[in-house]
N, C-alpha and C positions, 0 to 999 in steps of 0.2 A: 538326595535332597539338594536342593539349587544356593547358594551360597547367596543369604541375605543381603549383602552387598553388592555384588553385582545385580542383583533383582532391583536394589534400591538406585543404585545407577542406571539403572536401564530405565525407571519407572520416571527419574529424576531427569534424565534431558528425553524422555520423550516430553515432560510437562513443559522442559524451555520449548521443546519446538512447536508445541501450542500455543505456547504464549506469544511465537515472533508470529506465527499466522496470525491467531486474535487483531493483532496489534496491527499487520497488513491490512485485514478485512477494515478492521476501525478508522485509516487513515484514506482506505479508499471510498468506507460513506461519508466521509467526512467532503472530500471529494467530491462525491456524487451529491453531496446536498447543496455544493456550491454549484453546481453547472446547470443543477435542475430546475433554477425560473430561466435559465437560456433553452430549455427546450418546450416550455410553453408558448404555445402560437401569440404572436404579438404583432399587431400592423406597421411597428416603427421597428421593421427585422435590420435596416440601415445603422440607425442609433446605437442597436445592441452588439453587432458587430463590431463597432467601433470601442465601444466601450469595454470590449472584450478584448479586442485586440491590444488596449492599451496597457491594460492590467494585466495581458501576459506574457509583451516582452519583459518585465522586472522578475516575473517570476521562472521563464524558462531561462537565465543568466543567474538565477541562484543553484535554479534546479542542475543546472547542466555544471554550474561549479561544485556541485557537492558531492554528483555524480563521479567527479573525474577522483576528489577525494578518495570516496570509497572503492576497495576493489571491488569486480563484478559479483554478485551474488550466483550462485543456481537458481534454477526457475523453481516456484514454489509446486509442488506434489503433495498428493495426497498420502500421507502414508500407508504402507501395503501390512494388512493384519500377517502376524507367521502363518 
């Protein structure tokens, strides 16, 4: 018989490592809901462009300072059943 504890820790960070996925997949719709009126067809494609680009120098000088923050992650995987 398998030693309840280690069962309960095994059971126990595979549920964090769902939760950092969950938590990936939620920041990237979050993401995708922002850029998704910039991929519907518009005749003032000039306008948007600009408006886009102005909004993300500020943000790629946060991104890339939080970036340096943190160490690098591993790429995210699907976990492999035994």
């Amino acid at each position: 018989m398998k030693d309840i504890h280690e069962v309960l820790r095994r059971k126990q960070a595979k549920y964090a490592q769902l939760a950092k996925q969950i938590e990936a997949l939620q920041q990237a719709a979050d993401k995708l809901r922002e850029v998704a009126p910039l991929l519907t067809d518009s005749d003032d494609d000039s306008m948007v462009l600009a408006e886009t680009e102005e909004e993300a120098q500020p943000m790629s000088r946060a991104a890339s300072a939080s970036n340096q923050a943190q160490p690098a992650k591993p790429a995210n995987r699907a976990p492999r059943w035994p």
